[in-house]
N, C-alpha and C positions, 0 to 999 in steps of 0.2 A: 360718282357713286360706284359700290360693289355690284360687278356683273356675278349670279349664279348661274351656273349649269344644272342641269338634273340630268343625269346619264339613269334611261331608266325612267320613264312617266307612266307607271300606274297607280293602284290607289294612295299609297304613302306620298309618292312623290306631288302628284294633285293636290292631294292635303296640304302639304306644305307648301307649292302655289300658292292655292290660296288664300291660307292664313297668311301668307307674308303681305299680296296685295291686299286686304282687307286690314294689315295695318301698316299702310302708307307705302311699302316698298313698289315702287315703279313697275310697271307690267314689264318695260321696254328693256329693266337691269336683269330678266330670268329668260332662260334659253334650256326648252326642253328637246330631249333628245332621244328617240325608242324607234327602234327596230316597224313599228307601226304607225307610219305615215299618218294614216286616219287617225291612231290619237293622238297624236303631238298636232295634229292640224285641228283635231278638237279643239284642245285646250287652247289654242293659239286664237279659236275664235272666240269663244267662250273667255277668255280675260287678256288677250292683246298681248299676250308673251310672243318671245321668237320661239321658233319652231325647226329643227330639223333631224333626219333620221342619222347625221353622219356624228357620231363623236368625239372625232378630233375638231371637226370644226367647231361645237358647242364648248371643247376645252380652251381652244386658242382664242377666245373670244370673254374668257374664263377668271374672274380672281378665285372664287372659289367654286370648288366639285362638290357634288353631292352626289353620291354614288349609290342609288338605289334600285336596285335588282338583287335578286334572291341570291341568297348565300351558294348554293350549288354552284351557282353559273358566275359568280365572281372575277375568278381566276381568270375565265374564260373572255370575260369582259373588260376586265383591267389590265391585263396582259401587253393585248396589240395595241393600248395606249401609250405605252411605257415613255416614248420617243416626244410625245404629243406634251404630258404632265411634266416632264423633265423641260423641255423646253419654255414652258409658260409659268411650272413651281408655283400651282396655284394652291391655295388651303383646301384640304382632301376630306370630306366628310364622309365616313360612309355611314350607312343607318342598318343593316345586314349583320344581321344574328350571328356571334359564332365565328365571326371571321376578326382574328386579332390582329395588332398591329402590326404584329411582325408579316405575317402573309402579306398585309397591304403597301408593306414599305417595299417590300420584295418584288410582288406584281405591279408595283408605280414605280419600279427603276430606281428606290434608296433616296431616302435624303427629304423626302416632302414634309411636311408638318399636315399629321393627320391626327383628325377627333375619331373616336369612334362613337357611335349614339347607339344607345337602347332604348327605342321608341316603342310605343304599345298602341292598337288600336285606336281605340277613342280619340288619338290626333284625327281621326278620319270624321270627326264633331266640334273635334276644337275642344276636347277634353284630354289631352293627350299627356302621360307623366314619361320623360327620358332621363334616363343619367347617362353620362358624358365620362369619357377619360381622355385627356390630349397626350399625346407624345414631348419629346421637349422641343420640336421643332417648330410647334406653337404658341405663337407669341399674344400678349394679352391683350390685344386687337382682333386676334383671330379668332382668341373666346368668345369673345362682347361679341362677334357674328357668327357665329355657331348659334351661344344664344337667344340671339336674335331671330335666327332662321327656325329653333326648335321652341321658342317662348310664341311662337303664331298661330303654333295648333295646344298651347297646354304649358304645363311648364317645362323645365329642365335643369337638372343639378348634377356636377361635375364630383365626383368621386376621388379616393384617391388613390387610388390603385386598380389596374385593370383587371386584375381578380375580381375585384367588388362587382363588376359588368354582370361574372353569374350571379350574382346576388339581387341584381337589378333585374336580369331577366327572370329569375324565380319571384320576385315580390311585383313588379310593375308588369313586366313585358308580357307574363303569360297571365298577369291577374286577374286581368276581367273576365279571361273562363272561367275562373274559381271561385266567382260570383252569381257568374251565368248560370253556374252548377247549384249553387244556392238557391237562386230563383226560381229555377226548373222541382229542385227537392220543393220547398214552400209552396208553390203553384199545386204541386200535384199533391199537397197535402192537407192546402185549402181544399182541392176538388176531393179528400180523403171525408175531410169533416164536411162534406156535404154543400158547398159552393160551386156554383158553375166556373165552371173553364176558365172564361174571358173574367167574371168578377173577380177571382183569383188571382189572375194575371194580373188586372190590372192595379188590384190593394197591395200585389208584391213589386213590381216596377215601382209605382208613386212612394213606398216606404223605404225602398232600395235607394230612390231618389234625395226624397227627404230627409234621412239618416244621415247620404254623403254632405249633405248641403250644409247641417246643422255643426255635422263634424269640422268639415272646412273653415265653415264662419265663427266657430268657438276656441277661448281660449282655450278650453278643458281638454284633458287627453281624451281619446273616447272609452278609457277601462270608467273614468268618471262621470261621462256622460250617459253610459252603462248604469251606473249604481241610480245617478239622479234618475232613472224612468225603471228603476226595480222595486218597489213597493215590495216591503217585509212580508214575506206567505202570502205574495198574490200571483198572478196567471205568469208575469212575466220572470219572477224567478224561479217558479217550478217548470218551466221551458228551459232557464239558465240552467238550471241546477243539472236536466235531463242532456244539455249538451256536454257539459261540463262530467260528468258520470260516463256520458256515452266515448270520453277522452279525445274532445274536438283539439282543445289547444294542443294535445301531443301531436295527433294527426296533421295538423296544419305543419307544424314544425318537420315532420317525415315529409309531406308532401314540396314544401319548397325545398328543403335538403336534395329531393331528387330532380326535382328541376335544375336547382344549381348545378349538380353534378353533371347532368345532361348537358346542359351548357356549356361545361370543360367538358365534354369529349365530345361534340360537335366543331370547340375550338379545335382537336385534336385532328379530327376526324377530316374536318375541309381547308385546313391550313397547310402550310409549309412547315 
């Protein structure tokens, strides 16, 4: 079986522990590895993975890396491995914003077959949406466990072009604030028209909920699933018509414009 490493166990990396063992992968094939002894000895109690704070040992032990720590400290961290992943040339994932392939091929010493993943959130529920670009030095075994690894917290779809990554991180990777943001506007506009607080809250989550649910499980686009619950000159499309007027669809469209763009110049910004 494929041994993982996790370089880097905290919330992302946990997630993805445990969605892998909770669909059948082996405690005893994952080897988490962080700078803090206490959590990787967490985790190690808590679901029977190996455990240690050294990183070349969690790589020589390694088919595939999962490189999860913050984009800042990347460099920093894949660096003095260089010696460690060239020796072992195991499948290189990393899940870290912003940092494109060529920085990774660079900091892992050339030549490895690395994914890069744009995870969001909600993997931290087992709701999680990533898209993926591989390099050409992965091969289509290495997919199949990439997506294997990123299909245990949510889904995940491969792209094809590593451009497309800001695109992914404008639509998926920062989205669920942009719903958060939603929530929080309709909450406070329940409690506007005269609802308490928590009643508020709670008709905005369970709709928030329900919507996505409806969306997922239907064939319908959701501009149609829109129309089916607008009744002609009733409440719900004079709300439509008042978003629609107040120019939401442009807005949206300038809002992820600028995310993407942020995107490319954080790749700028922490790369080589």
């Amino acid at each position: 079986m494929t041994t993982i490493a996790f370089i880097g166990a905290g919330n992302m990396a946990s997630a993805l522990m445990g969605g892998m063992i909770e669909n059948g992968i082996a405690p005893s094939h994952i080897i988490a590895s962080d700078p803090s002894a206490d959590q990787v000895n967490k985790l190690a109690k808590q679901w029977g993975i190996q455990a240690t704070t050294d990183n070349q040992e969690a790589i020589s032990k390694a088919d595939v890396v999962v490189v999860a720590v913050k984009p800042q400290v990347m460099e920093a961290v894949l660096s003095p491995l260089k010696d460690a992943l060239q020796q072992k040339r195991p499948l290189l994932i990393s899940v870290a914003a912003g940092i494109n392939l060529h920085s990774l091929d660079v900091w892992s010493g050339g030549g490895l077959a690395i994914v890069r993943c744009m995870p969001n959130t909600p993997a931290l529920v087992q709701q999680g949406a990533s898209g993926l670009f591989a390099n050409g030095q992965v091969s289509a075994e290495q997919k199949q466990q990439t997506e294997t690894i990123l299909d245990a917290v949510g889904i995940s779809v491969w792209v094809n072009s590593e451009k497309e990554l800001d695109a992914v991180t404008a639509v998926s990777g920062s989205g669920p604030a942009y719903y958060f943001l939603l929530m929080e506007a309709m909450i406070a506009a329940g409690q506007t028209l005269g609802l308490s607080e928590e009643t508020a809250r709670q008709l905005t989550l369970k709709t928030a909920l329900g919507a996505a649910t409806m969306a997922m499980g239907s064939e319908d686009a959701p501009a149609e699933l829109r129309r089916k619950v607008t009744s002609p000159n009733g409440t719900t499309e004079r709300a439509i018509n008042a978003f629609v007027e107040g120019g939401l669809p442009a807005l949206v469209i300038t809002a992820l414009q600028a995310a993407s763009d942020r995107s490319e110049e954080l790749s700028r910004e922490l790369g080589c």
